[in-house]
N, C-alpha and C positions, 0 to 999 in steps of 0.2 A: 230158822227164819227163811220165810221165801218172798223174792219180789217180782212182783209180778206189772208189765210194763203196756201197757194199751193203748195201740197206739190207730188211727184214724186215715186209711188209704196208706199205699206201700212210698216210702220213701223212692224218690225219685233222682234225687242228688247222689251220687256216689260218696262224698264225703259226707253224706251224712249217714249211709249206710255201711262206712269203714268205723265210724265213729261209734253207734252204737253196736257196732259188732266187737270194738274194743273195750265199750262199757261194760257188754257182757262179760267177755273173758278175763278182765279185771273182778268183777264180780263173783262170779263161778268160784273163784277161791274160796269165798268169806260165808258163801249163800247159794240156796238156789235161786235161777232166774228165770222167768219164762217170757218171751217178748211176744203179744200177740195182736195181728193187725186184722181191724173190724173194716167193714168196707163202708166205703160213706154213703150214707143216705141222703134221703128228698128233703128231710129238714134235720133238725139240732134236737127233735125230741125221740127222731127215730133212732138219731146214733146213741141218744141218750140211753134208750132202753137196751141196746144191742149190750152196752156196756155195763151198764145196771147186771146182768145179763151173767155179764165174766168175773164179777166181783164177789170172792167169797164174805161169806157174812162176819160181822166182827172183825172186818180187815181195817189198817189205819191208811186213809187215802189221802193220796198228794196229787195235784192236779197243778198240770204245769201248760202254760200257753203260750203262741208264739206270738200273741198279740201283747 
């Protein structure tokens, strides 16, 4: 199994970028992990395809927000 993590502009937070650097390496035991960061676009249809884009076909997707 591989999980793959897409994420929207680079984290800016330090604590958020020790956090999932620890999600990874908790990870990495069980699975492969790949974390990949798309850069934000002009609108929500353009990040939409960027991402459309990194998704292999037949994957099961989780969509997580910070709204």
């Amino acid at each position: 199994m591989k999980i793959q993590i897409i994420q929207i502009g680079k984290n800016k937070d330090d604590y958020i970028r020790s956090g999932v650097e620890e999600l990874r390496k908790r990870l990495s035991i069980f699975c492969g992990i790949e974390i990949s960061t798309i850069e934000k676009g002009k609108n929500v249809m353009e990040e939409s395809l960027k991402i459309q884009r990194l998704i292999p076909k037949n994957s099961f997707i989780v969509v997580l927000d910070e709204k």
